[in-house]
Structure formats: structure tokens, C-alpha cells
N, C-alpha and C positions, 0 to 999 in steps of 0.2 A: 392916662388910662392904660391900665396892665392888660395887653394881648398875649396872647399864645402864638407865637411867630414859628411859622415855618420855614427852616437854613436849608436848601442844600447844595451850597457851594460845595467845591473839591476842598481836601485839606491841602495845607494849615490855613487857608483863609477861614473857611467855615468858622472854626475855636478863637479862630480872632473876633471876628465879626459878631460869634454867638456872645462873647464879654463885653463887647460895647453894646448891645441890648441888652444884656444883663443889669448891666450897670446903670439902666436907665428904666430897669424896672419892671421887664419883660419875661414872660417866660418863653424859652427856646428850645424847640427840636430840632436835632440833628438830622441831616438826612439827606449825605454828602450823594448826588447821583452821578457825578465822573468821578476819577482819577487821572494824576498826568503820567505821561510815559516821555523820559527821554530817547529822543530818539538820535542814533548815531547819526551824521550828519559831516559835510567839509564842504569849505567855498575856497574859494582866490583871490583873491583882493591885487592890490594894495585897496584900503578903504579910505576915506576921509572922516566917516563916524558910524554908528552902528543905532538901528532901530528897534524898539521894540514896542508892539500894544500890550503888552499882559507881561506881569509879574511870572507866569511861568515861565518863560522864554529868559529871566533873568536867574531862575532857578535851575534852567536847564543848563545855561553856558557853564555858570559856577563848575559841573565837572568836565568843561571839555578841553582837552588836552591843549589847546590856542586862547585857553582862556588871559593867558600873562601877556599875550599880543593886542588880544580884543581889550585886552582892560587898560589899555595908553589910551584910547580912542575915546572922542565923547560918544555921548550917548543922548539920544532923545526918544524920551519915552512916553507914550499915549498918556500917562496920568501918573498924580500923585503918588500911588501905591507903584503904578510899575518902578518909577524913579527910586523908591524905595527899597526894595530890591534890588534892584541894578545898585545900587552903594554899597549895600551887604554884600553883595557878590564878588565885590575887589572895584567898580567902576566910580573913580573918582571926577570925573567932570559928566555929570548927568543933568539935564535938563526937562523937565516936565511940561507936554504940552497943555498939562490942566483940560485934558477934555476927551472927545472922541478921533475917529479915524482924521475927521477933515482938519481938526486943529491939529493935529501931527502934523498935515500935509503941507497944512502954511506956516508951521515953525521948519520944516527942513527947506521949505522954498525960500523964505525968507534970508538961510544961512548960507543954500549951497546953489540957490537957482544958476547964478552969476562966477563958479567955479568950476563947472563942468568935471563936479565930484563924480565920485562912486561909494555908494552907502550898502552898510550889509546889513539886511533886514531876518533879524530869526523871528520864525513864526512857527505858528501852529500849522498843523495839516487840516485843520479847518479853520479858516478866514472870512469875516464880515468885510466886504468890500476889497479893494484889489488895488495894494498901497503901491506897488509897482509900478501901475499903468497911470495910478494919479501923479506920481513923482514925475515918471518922464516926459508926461504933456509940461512939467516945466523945467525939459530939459536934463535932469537929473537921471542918471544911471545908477540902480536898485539891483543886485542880489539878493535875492530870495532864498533864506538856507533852513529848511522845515526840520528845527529844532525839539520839538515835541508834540504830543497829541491828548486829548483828549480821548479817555473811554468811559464809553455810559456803563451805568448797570442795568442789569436786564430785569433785576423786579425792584419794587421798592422796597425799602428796609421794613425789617419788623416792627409792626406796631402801627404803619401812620396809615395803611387801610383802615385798619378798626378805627383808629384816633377819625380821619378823616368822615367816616361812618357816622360814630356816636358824638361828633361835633367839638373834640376837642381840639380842634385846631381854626385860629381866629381867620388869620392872614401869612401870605408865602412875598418874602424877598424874592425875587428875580434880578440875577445879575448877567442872564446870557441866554441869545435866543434859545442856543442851544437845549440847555436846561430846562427852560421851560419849556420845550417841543417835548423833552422826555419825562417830564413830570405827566404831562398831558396824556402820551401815551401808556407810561405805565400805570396811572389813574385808572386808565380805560380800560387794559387788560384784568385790572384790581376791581373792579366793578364799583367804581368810588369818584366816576371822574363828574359826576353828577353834581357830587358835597364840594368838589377841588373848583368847579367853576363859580357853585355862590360864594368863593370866599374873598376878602380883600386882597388887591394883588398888588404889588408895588413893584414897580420897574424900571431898572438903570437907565434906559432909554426906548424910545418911540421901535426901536427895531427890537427889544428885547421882549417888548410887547406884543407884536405880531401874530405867535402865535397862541394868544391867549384869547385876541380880540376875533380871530376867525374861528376861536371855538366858540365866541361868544361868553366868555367869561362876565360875570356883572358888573363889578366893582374895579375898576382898574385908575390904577395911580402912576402918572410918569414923573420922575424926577427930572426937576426943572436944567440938570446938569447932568452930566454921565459919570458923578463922581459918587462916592459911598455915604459922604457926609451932606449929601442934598436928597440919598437915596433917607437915610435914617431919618433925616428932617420931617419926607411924606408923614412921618409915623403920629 
């Protein structure tokens, strides 16, 4: 069945994401609500390998001046997408934990518990959970080097008030609490958040959900995994 999907991931995920629902037969609006910013940033190492959850963080290294150093080092990345990036970027031994924050946390325990590593984590300046403090309950030493950030936009793009109004729009992907906190609220200020809660929601995970179920959204869908291709499956 052909929906009217509503995207608003940051770019270049969005344009990617918006062709594989194309391709399956969907129609897609756009309606990217952050942007990432790199942020300047330096740590100290020496490291034993480097962490990442999100494909930005692998976007953001790509220009930093220690990239040819960071990029000897493995890498283990929260998911399939991150790990894909991280290869683009110069990183040739990359490993994918296929999943969310806690599957990271038992593939670096699993490699480094028993070595009394030190791992450099680039992250975002906003973080889901606190990969830090998981790693050193097993023993592991974690730098923390806030690589990039997310910025919302402060209205919605032209067009998806009214769309959302006059009911063109079926169902919204959710790929990050965040996003969905600010779809929520610039609904509200759009006087639209009314049409935005009857609609189908589909969401990467139970926490990316959260705040959708405390608005009381109707229709809510979790993907059985935290990955894109179990997210697309809901559809």
C-alpha cells in the first residue's frame, strides 16, 4: 500500500532514506528538522580503538586534522550505517555492533574488558545514555571527544503545516528522540499538532518513541531492531 511518508532526518541521510521508500513505492516529504555542525574538538590518547554511535561522528572526523592517526585504529560502531561511514572516511578495520547503545557496550567489553585499553569515543553534544560510565563498570577507560552537534530548526518547513492540516500526509519515520521531541513541538506552535498525533508513527526504537507516547500519539509502531531496514519493514 502507497503512504505519504513523512522524512525529517538531517541530510544526506534524509535523500538516501527518502530513495529507498521511493523505490518501494511511497511517496516522500522532505522535511529535514536538524543540521550537524562540526565541532572543533582534540583528545590524547594513545588509544586502542575508537567509538562511534552515529554516522555523523564518522562524518565529522573525515575533516579533522588526526584523522590519518585515528584512521590505523579499529573502529566499532553502533550500527550498520555508522560502520559505513566510518569506511568512507579512511577507516579500514571497522566493526558493527548491529544494534543499539548496549550491543556497542558488549562488543568493546567483549574485545577490551581483559586489556585495560583506553578507547576514544567522538560523540555528539547530545547523547542517549552515557557510553563512558557503561564501559568503565567494565573496567575500560573511555575519552569522550564531542565531535559534533545537532541543531534543530525553529519552524517547520513550508508546506507540511497545511499538508498536515488538509491530511496529506499518511505516516512520519522517527529515527531520534530528539526529532521527534521537535516535530512535536513545532507542530504545536504550527497549530497542527492535533493532525501530527493521529498519524502512524514508526520508530527506530522504544526510546525514540517516548516522546510521542507522552503526547499520546495513537498509532505507534517500534521497530523490532534499532536498525533502518527493520525500521522500513514496520511499513
Amino acid at each position: 500500500m502507497t503512504m505519504r511518508i513523512l522524512l525529517t532526518r538531517p541530510e544526506p541521510d534524509n535523500a538516501r532514506t527518502a530513495a529507498h521508500l521511493r523505490a518501494r513505492g511511497h511517496d516522500v516529504i522532505l522535511a529535514p528538522l536538524m543540521r550537524g555542525e562540526t565541532l572543533a574538538t582534540n583528545f590524547e590518547g594513545p588509544f586502542a580503538a575508537v567509538l562511534m554511535t552515529s554516522a555523523n561522528a564518522a562524518r565529522a572526523v573525515a575533516a579533522h586534522p588526526r584523522l590519518a592517526e585515528l584512521a590505523r585504529l579499529p573502529v566499532l560502531a553502533v550500527g550498520d550505517r555508522s560502520a559505513e561511514v566510518a569506511r568512507a572516511a579512511g577507516f579500514a578495520d571497522v566493526v558493527s555492533a548491529q544494534g543499539a547503545l548496549g550491543d556497542l557496550v558488549r562488543l568493546a567489553t567483549a574485545r577490551f574488558a581483559h586489556a585495560h585499553a583506553r578507547l576514544l569515543y567522538l560523540s555528539g553534544e547530545d547523547r542517549a545514555g552515557d557510553l563512558a560510565a557503561e564501559l568503565a563498570e567494565q573496567g575500560i577507560t573511555v575519552e569522550t571527544a564531542v565531535i559534533y552537534r545537532a541543531v534543530a530548526v525553529t519552524v517547520l518547513p513550508p508546506g507540511i503545516a497545511q499538508g498536515l492540516g488538509a491530511g496529506l500526509i499518511d505516516s512520519v519515520l522517527h529515527y531520534s528522540r530528539r526529532s521527534a521531541a521537535t516535530l512535536l513541538r513545532l507542530a504545536a506552535v504550527a497549530g497542527c499538532v492535533n493532525a501530527l498525533l493521529g498519524l502512524a508513527h514508526y520508530c527506530l526504537s522504544e526510546d525514540v518513541a517516548v516522546p510521542l507516547r507522552e503526547a499520546a500519539a495513537h498509532r505507534i509502531s517500534v521497530a523490532p531492531h534499532p536498525t533502518e531496514a527493520a525500521l522500513l519493514d514496520l511499513l
